[in-house]
Each structure stands twice: as structure tokens, then as C-alpha cells.
C-alpha positions as CSV (number, residue, x, y, z in Angstrom):
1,X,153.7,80.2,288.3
2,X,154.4,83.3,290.3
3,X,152.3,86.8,291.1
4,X,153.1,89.1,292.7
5,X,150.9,90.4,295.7
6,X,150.0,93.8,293.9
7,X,148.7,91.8,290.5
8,X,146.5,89.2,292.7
9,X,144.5,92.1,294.7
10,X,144.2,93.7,291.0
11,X,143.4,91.5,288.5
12,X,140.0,90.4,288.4
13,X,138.9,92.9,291.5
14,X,135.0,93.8,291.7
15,X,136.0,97.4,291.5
16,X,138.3,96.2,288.1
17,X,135.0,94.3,286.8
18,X,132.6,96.7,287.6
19,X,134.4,99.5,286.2
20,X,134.5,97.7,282.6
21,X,130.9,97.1,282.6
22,X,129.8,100.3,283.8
23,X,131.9,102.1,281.0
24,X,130.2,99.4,278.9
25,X,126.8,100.6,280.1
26,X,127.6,104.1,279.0
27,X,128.9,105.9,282.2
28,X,132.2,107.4,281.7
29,X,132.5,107.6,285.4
30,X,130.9,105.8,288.3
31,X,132.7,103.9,291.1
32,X,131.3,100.8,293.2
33,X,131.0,102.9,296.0
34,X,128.6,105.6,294.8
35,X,126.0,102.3,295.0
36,X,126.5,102.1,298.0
37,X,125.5,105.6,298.5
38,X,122.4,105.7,296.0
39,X,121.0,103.0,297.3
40,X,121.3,104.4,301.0
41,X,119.8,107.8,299.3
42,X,116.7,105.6,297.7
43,X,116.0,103.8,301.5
44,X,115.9,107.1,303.4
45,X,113.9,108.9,300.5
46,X,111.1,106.0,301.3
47,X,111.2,106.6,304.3
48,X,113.3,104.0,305.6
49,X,114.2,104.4,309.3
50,X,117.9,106.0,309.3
51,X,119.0,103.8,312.1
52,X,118.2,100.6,309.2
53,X,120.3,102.7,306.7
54,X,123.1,102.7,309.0
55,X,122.8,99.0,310.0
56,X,122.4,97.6,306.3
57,X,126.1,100.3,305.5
58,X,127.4,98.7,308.4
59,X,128.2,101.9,310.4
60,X,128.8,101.8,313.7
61,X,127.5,105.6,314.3
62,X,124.4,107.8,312.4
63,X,126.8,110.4,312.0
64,X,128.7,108.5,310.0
65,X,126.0,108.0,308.0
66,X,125.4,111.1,307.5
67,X,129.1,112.2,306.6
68,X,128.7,110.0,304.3
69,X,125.8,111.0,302.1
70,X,127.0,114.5,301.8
């Protein structure tokens, strides 16, 4: 039984799953990554010390943070 490299890092990928049930859920469109970002959004909103935000992303710099959530 043989796959190819392309068709094992696609076919059950969390992006792939996620992606059916969002559109499942309703949204036409939201990726993965815009989690990410919403939930970052949600910490600093309460208050959350940034330097926390950017340890939970996993960014090595604030500013990266930052470029981030615009």
C-alpha cells in the first residue's frame, strides 16, 4: 500500500478536520489559526499580562505578538 508524501500530510490534517466541522457549524469561513488569535484577543481583553499571551503563542518576542493581532 503506497502514499504518496503529499496525500499523508493531507488527509486527515487538523486544518482538513477542522475545516469540515466548522462549515458544519455554519461558518463559511474560519481557519485554525484565527483561534489562535481569538483566544489571545479574549486573555489580553481580561486583562491577561501580555508577556503570558506571548508565552502561551509561543513567541519568542512581544512584538511578534503584536504583529500578530493586527
Amino acid at each position: 500500500m503506497g502514499y504518496s508524501l503529499d496525500s499523508l500530510c493531507n488527509l486527515n490534517s487538523p486544518t482538513r478536520r477542522f475545516k469540515r466541522v466548522a462549515k458544519k457549524a455554519g461558518f463559511c469561513y474560519l481557519r485554525l489559526h484565527d483561534l489562535r488569535y481569538s483566544i489571545a484577543s479574549l486573555m489580553l481583553k481580561n486583562v491577561t499580562n501580555p508577556k503570558v499571551v506571548q508565552e502561551c503563542l509561543g513567541h519568542k518576542s512581544i512584538n511578534r505578538l503584536w504583529i500578530g493581532m493586527l
